[in-house]
C-alpha positions in Angstrom: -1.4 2.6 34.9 1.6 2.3 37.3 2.2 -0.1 40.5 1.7 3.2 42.9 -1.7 5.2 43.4 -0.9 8.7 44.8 -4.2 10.2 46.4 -4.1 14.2 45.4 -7.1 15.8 47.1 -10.0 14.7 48.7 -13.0 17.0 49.1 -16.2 16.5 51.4 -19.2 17.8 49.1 -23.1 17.2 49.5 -24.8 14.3 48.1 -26.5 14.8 44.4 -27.9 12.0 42.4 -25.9 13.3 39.2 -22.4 13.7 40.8 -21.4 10.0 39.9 -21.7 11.3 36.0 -19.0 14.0 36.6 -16.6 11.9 38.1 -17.4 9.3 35.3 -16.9 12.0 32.6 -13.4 12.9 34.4 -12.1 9.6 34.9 -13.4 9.0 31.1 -11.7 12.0 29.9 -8.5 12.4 32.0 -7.5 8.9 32.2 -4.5 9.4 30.0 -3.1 11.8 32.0 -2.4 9.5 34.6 -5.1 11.1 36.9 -8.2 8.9 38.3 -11.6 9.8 40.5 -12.8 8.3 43.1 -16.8 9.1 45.0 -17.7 7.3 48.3 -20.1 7.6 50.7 -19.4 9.6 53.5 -20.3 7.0 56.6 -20.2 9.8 59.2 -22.6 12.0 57.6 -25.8 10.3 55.2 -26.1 13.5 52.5 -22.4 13.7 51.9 -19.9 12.4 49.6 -16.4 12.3 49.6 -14.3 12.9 46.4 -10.9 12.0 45.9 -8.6 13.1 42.9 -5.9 10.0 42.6 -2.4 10.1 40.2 -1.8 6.7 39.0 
């Protein structure tokens, strides 16, 4: 993994209990293509989630 994170796209989607095992499974499979996945909390909105796509 390199010194600079590049953020791709970032995507506002709603809240499942699941969606942590896709990005899991992404960052799992995809990690040698230099991309990363990121899932956070949306804090202006309780049933949302934000994902971000990341090149490292």
């Amino acid at each position: 993994m390199g010194d600079k994170i590049e953020k791709i796209s970032t995507v506002t989607v709603e809240s499942t209990p699941d969606l942590y095992k896709i990005v899991d499974a992404l960052n799992r499979s995809l990690k040698y293509d230099d991309l990363m996945f990121g899932l956070a909390l949306d804090e202006n909105h309780e049933n949302k989630m934000i994902f971000s796509i990341y090149r490292t």
